[in-house]
C-alpha positions in Angstrom: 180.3 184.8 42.9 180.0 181.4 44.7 176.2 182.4 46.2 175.4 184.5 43.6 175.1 181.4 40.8 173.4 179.3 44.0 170.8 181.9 43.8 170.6 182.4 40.4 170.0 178.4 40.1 167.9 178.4 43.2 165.9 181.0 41.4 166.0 178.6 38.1 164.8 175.9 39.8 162.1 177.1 42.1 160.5 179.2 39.2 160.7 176.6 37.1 159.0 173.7 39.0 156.6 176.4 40.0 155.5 177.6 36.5 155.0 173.3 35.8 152.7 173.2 39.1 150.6 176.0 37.9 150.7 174.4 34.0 149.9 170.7 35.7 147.8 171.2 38.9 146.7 174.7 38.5 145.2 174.2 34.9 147.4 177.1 33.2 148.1 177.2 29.6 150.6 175.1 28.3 153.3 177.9 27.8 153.7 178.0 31.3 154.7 174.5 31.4 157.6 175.5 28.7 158.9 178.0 30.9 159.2 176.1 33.3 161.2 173.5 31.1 163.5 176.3 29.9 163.7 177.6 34.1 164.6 174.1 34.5 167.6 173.7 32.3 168.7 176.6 32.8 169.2 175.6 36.1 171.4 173.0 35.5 173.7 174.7 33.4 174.0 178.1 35.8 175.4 175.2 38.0 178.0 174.6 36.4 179.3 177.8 36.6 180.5 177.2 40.3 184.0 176.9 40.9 184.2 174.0 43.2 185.8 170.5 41.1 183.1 168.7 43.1 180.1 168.0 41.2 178.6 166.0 44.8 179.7 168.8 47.0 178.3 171.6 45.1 175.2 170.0 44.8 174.8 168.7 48.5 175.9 172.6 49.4 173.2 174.1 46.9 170.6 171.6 48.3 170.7 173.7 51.9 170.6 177.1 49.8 167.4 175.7 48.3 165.9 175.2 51.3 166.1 178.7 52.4 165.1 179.9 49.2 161.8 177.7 49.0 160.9 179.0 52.7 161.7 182.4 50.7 159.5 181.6 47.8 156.6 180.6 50.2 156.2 183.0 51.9 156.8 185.3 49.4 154.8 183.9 46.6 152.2 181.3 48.5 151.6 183.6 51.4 152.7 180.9 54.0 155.0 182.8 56.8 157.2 180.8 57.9 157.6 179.8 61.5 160.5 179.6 64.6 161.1 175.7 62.6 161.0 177.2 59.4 164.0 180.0 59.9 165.6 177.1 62.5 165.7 174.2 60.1 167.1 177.0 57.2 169.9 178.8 59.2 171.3 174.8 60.3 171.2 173.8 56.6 173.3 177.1 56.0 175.5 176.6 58.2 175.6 172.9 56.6 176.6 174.4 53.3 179.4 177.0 55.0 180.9 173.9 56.5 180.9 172.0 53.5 182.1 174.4 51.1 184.3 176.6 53.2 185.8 174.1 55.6 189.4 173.6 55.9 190.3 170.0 53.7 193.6 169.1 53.7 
């Protein structure tokens, strides 16, 4: 369930401050700015939803998970393919995120 609700919020969050850029730079009716509102707290509360007691650690963790998923959402929705630094700089920060929430603590 752990990187299920980081996508889910990853999801929330890219959407969301995607649907304001197209309201605010891209000239799209106001609605879409709304969505992106709602995306946005709705973000913050799937979030919450994670196990870990940590509010900091969850959120430095779901920081690296963001990063993959905006190279995702890039290429995917802007058409920008990612390159050799792209995928390198995305697999480090997961393996950030494994260490920090998976990592033997005493």
């Amino acid at each position: 369930m752990t990187i299920l609700w980081f996508l889910l919020a990853g999801i929330a969050e890219i959407g969301g401050g995607y649907l304001v850029w197209l309201w605010l730079r891209e000239g799209k009716p106001y609605p879409f700015g709304i969505m992106g509102g709602l995306a946005l707290v709705l973000y913050g509360v799937i979030a919450t939803f994670q196990t870990f007691p940590s509010f900091g650690r969850v959120y430095a963790a779901y920081g690296g998970i963001f990063i993959v998923l905006s190279i995702l959402w890039g290429w995917g929705v802007d058409k920008k393919t990612p390159d050799f630094y792209d995928w390198l700089g995305g697999a480090i920060c997961l393996m950030g995120v494994a260490v920090m929430l998976w990592g033997p603590r005493n």
